[in-house]
N, C-alpha and C positions, 0 to 999 in steps of 0.2 A: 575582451578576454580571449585567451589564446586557445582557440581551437585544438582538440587534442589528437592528433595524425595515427593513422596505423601506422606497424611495421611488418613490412610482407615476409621480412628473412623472422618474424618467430611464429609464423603461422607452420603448423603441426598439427598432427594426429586431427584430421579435422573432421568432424560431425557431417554427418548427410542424416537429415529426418525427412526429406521429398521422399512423394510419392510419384509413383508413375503413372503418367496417362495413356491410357488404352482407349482407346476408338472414343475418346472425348472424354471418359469417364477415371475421377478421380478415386485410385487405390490409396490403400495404404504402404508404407515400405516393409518388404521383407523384413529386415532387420532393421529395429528402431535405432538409432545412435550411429549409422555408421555413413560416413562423409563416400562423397562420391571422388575419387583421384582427382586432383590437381583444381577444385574446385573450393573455394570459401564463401562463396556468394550465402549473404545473409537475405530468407525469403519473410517477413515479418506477414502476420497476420494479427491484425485487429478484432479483439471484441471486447465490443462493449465505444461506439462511435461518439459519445460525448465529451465534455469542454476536455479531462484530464484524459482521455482514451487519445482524442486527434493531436494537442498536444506533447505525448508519448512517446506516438508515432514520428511527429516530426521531430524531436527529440535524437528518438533512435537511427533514422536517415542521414540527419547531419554530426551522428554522432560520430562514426569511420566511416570506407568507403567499403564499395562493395555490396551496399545495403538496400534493396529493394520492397517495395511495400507488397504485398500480391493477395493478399483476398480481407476481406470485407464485414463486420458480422454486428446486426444489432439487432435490440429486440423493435426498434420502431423505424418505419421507412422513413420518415424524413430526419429524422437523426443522422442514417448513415449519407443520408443524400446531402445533406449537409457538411457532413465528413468530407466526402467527395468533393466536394466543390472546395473544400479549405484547404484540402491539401493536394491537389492538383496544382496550387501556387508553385509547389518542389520542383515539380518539372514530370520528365518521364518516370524516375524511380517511383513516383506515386501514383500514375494513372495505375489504378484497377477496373479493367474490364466487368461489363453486366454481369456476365455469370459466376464472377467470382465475389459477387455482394449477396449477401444473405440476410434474412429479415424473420425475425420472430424468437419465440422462446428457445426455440431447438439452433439458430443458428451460429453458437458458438460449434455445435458437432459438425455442419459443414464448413467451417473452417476449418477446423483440426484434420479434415479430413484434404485439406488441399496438401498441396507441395510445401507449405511455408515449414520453417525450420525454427522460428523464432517467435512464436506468441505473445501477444501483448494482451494482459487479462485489465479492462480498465472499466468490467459493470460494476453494480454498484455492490457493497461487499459479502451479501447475502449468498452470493452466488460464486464466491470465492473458494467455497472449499471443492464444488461441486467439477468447476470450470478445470483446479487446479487435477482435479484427480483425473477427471478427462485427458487433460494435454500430458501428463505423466504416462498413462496409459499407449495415449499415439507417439510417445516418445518425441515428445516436442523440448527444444529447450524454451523456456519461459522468464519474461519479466512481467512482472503480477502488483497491481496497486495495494498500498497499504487501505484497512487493516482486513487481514487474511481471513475473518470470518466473526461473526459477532455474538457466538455463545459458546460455552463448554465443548458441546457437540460439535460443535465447529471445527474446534482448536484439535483436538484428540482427533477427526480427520485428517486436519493437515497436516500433522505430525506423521499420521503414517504414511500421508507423500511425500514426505520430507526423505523418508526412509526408502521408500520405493525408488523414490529420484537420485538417491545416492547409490541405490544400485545399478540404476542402470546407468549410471554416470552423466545423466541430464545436470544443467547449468540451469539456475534459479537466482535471479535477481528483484530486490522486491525496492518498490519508491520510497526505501529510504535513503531519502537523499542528503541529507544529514551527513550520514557514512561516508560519505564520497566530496563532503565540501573542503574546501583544502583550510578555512579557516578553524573548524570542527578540528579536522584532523590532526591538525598542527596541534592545536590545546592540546587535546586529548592526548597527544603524545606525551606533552611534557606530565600532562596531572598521570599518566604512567608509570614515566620517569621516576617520580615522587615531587614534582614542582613544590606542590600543596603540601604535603605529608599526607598525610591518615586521612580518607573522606571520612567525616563523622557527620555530617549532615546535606539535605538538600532539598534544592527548589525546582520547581518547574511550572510555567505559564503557557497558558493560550488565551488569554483574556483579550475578545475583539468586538466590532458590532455586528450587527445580524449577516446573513446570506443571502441567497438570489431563492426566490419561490416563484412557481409557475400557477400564472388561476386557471382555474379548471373551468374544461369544457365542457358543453353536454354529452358529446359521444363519445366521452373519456368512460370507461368500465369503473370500479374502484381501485381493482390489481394497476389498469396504467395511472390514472394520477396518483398513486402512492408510489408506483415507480417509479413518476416523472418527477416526482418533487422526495426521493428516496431520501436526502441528510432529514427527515422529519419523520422517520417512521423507523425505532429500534431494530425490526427485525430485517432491513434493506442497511440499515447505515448503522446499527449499532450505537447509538445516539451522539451526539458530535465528542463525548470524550473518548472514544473509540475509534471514533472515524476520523478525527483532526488533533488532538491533544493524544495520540498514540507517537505522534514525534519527538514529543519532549518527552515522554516518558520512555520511548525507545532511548532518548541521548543518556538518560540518570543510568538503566539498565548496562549499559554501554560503558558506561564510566564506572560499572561498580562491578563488572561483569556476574549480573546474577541482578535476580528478579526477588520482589518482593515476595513474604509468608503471608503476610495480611493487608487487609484495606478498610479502614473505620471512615465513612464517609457521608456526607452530607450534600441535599441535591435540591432542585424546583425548576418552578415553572412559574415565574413571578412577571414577568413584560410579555414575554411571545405567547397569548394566552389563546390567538384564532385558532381555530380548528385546520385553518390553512395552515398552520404549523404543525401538523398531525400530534402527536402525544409525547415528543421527547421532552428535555429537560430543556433552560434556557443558561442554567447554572451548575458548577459542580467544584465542591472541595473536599478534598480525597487526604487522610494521612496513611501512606504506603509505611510499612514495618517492613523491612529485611531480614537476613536471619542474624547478621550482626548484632540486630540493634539500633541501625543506624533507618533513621525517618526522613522522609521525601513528605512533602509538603508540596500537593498539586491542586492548580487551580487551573478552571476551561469555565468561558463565560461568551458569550454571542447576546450582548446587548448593546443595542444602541447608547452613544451620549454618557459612556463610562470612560476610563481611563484604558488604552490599549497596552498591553503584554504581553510579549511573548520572547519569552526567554529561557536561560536555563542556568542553575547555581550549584556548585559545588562547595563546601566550607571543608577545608582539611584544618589537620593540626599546625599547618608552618606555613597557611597563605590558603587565600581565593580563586574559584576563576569562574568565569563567567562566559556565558556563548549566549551570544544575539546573534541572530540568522538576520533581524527585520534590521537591527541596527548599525549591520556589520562589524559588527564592535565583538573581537575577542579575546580575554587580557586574560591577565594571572596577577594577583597582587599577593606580595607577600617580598621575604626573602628574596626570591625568585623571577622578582617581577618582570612581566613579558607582555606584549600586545603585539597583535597580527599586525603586520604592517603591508603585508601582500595583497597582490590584486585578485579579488573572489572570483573564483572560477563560477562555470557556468553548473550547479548541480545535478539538475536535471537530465541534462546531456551526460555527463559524465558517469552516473549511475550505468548506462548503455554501456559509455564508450568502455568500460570495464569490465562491464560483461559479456561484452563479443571477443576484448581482445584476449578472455581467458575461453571462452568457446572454441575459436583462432586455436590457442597454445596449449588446448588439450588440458590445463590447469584447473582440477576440482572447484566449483565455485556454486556456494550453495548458501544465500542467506535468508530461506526460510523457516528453519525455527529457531531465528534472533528475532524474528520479528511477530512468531508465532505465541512467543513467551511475551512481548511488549506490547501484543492485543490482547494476551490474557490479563495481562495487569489492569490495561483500562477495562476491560469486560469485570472484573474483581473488583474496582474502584465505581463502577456502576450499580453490580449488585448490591451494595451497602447501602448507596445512595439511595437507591429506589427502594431496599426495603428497612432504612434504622439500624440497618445492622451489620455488625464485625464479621467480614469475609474472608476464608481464608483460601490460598493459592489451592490445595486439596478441593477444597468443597465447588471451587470456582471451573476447575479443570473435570473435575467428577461427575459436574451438573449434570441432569438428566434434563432438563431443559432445552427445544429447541424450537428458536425462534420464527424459524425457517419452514412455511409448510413447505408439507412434501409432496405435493400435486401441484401446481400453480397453471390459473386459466385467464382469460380475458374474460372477467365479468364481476360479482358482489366479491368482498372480499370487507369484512365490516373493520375497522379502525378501531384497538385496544383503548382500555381507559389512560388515562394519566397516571404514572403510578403515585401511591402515595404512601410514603414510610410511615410504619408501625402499624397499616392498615392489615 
């Protein structure tokens, strides 16, 4: 796949968020937002050192040039030391020096407080609204893992850093990478164009088998093994239709521009039934209402020894189309018939390389609440599930609800029931 190059001649109006160091010790910058003369060096800070944070990272290094890692942040020390050792493979852009690794609950605040300019937020999404409103504030620009928070309370926070960030003219990219695939893209243009006609219906999957879970040790707290093993505890991962089937429902939102009114949904816990799978669901199938009219039909399943899908379906009035990410397969049937015939770029990369190169050129870029609207669908599509009942986008966004305590320590922390609808 072809690597996608900077161009130096549109680099403009360019961002400085570094701080100055004074007799070793990290300030913050006088004026947040404003680039130092003749300089574009991108200083990335990590937090949150696990499989999709290191990932990210190296993602975003090979993504243009120019791009350097510089400080370090997790809540557990061999997480980040592990970080260290993975991505030390890069060469020098990735050594980060001891004192610029931080370890514990607090240490996304000394990152934010180093030099870096470019934040990568990749804990796990409980701590998403908290992290984003932090690096807004040190005037960081930021790329932020989906999904941006896992209840009402959540979302109604980000939304107002969404606002903040646009004022102060910070750059926010968030892993949907979808956005950024060139075989997505290409569809999606034409079902624009009107390939299809009229969307009047749609599908969307995440149907696969289970995930990786970690056993617990004995001098695990109950705060770290719920952390450690976060996709199984609603209020860290917002239970996997949140957390993982937030993409496909990102792509229907995307193609319809505009988010569902309601969600009638139905959910369980029928194979993943250990406690080592803490209390979420194992199943979920959600009917999303628009204001059209027009119904989505979504399924998210993480069982073993089932049929795997994952995909996404549009049906218009004058042809189909369809997007497989897994099977790279994506066509248009109808009239208009079309299939990708290009070579898949690399997505992940590319999410980056598009947000540095509008960083670079001064160019407004801000896709947090597209994606702040496409975690409240799945968070909406969950509350029905979990409680029998008809959800709507009001009641879902209004929620007084929050999943998220607001103290968090190393020690008891007791694990919620199962839920169960109608109860």
């Amino acid at each position: 796949m072809a690597e996608q190059k900077d161009d130096a001649a549109t680099r403009r109006g360019f961002l400085k968020t570094g701080a100055a160091v004074v007799g070793g010790t990290l300030t913050a910058p006088a004026i947040p937002g404003a680039w130092a003369a003749g300089s574009d060096e991108i200083r990335v800070g990590l937090i949150g050192c696990g499989g999709r944070g290191r990932g990210a990272a190296k993602d975003a290094l090979q993504s243009s040039q120019g791009v350097r890692l510089v400080a370090l942040g997790d809540a557990f020390p061999d997480r980040l030391a592990e970080a260290r050792e993975n991505l030390k493979t890069l060469g020098d852009a990735a050594l980060v020096p001891e004192e610029r690794c931080f370890v514990g609950l607090d240490a996304y605040q000394k990152v934010l407080a180093t030099d870096a300019n470019y934040v990568i937020l990749a804990t796990p999404p409980a701590f998403r609204p908290e992290h984003l409103r932090a690096a807004v504030a040190a005037g960081k620009n930021i790329f932020a893992e989906k999904p941006v928070a896992v209840d009402g309370t959540g979302i109604r926070a980000v939304l107002e850093v969404y606002e903040q960030a646009r004022a102060k003219g910070l750059h926010i990219g968030v892993g949907t990478q979808r956005r950024h695939q060139n075989g997505y893209l290409e569809t999606m243009q034409r079902v624009k164009d009107g390939a299809i006609g009229e969307i009047v219906s749609a599908r969307c999957y995440w149907n696969q088998g289970g995930l990786w879970n970690k056993p617990r040790k004995d001098e695990w707290s109950d705060l770290e093994w719920q952390m450690r093993n976060w996709l199984y505890f609603t209020w860290l991962s917002g239970d996997h239709i949140v957390e993982q089937h937030v993409h496909n429902i990102d792509v229907i939102n995307w193609a319809l521009d505009s988010h569902p009114v309601s969600a009638l949904g139905l959910g369980g816990r029928q194979v993943r039934v250990s406690p080592a799978y803490g209390h979420i669901f194992d199943h979920f199938a959600i009917d999303f209402e628009y204001a059209s009219g027009l119904h989505l039909m979504s399924q998210c399943r993480q069982i073993e020894g089932c049929d795997k899908q994952i995909m996404e379906g549009l049906q218009g009035t004058k042809g189909s189309a369809e997007l497989n990410d897994g099977a790279k397969r994506w066509r248009i049937a109808g009239a208009k018939a079309w299939k990708f015939e290009g070579v898949a770029n690399a997505p992940y990369r590319q999410e980056h390389t598009d947000l540095i190169a509008s960083i670079r050129a001064g160019k407004p870029y801000n896709e947090l609440k597209t994606i702040a609207e496409s975690t409240l669908t799945a968070i909406m599509g969950r509350m029905s599930a979990y409680t029998g009942k008809l959800v709507t986008w009001e009641e879902a966004l209004g929620s007084s609800d929050s999943l998220v305590p607001q103290l968090l320590a190393f020690g008891p922390m007791p694990m919620p029931e199962v839920p169960k609808p109608g109860a």
